[in-house]
Every structure is written in C-alpha cells, then in structure tokens.
N, C-alpha and C positions, 0 to 999 in steps of 0.2 A: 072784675073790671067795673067801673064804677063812672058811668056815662051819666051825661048832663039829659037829668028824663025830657026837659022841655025841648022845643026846637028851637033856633035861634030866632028871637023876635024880628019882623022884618025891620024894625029901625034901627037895628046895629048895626053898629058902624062897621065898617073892613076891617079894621083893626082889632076889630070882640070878635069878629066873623073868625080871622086867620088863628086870635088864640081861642077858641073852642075847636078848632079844626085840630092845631097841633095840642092842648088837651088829652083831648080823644085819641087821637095817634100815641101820645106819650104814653096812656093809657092800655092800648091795646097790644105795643109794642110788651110793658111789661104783664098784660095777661099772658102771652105769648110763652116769654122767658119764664113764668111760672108753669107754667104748662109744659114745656119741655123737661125741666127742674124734673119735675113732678114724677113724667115718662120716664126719665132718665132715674129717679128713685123707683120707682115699680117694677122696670126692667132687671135692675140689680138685685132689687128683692125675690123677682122671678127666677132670677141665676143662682140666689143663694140655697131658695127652698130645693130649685133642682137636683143642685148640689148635694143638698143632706138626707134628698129622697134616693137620691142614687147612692151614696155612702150608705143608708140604713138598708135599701134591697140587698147592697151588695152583700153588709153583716149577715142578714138573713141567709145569701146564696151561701155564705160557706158553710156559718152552721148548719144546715142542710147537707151539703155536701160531706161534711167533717161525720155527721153522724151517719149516713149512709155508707161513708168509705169503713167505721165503724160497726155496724150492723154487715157488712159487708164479711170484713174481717173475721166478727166471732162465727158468721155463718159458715166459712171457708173453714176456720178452724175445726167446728162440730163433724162438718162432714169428713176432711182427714181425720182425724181421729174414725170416725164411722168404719168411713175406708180402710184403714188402717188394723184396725178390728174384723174385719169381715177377711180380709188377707189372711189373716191367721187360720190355719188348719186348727178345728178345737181339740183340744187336748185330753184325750180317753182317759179314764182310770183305769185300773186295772181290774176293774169288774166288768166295766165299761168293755173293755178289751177280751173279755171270756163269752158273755154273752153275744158280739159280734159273732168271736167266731163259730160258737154254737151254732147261730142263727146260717150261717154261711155253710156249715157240714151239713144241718138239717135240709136248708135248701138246694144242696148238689143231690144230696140222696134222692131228694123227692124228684129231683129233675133227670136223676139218671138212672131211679127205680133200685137202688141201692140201699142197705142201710144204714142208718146212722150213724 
C-alpha cells in the first residue's frame, strides 16, 4: 500500500485535501482486496497439503494393515499345520511296536512280581 509519506501541507487547498483523502482510501481499499486474494490463496493451499497428507497416511494405513492381515495369515497357517501335526497319533514301526510291548510285559511282571 503506498501512502503519500508527507502530511498534507497546510496550504492545500480542499480540493488536494479530499484527493489525498480519497488517494489513500483507493489505496487501502485495494491493500485490503490483496490481502483477502492472498488468505483466500493460502487457505486453499492449506486444504490442498491437507488433502495429500491425509491421502498419503491413509496409503501408509493400509499397507500396514495389508501386511499385518498378511503376516497374520502365514502365521494362522504355520500354526494349523502345527496343529494339525500334533493331532496325529505318531506312527510305530514295527520294531517300534516290539519293543513297546516288551517294555509293557517287563513292567506288569515287575509290578505283579511275575516273570517275564
């Protein structure tokens, strides 16, 4: 805004008086209108960054979420299988199967004072 630095001399006329008054007015009126411009450009700039900051969390939230539901999955997996594995009766060989029951005659005998 670009005001007249001096004061108005006192021997002007009313006439220099009323255009430096309205000058000054014209003046301030459009500091005014640049200044709203201006807020009204900042604001929108404000809205835009807001914008692409909440678009770029939100990217972030899902890949996050995508790899969690992810890690998620192969962990459910590992464990059924576990599970799944631990369900089964293990499967004797049949040596496997001799030795138990050895082991099972020797221990009735011992426990009912019989022999082997």
């Amino acid at each position: 805004m670009a005001l007249d630095p001096l004061p108005l001399p006192a021997a002007a006329t009313a006439d220099e008086a009323i255009a430096l008054v309205l000058r000054r007015e014209h003046a301030a009126r459009d500091a005014l209108a640049a200044a709203q411009a201006e807020a009204k450009h900042l604001a929108e700039a404000a809205r835009a960054d807001a914008r692409a900051i909440a678009a770029r969390a939100d990217r972030r939230m899902r890949r996050v979420a995508a790899a969690f539901e992810y890690e998620t999955r192969a962990r459910t997996a590992a464990l059924d299988t576990q599970a799944t594995a631990i369900a089964q009766p293990p499967a004797l060989a049949a040596q496997d199967s001799e030795h138990l029951a050895r082991a099972v005659r020797l221990l009735a005998a011992e426990l009912t004072g019989g022999a082997p």
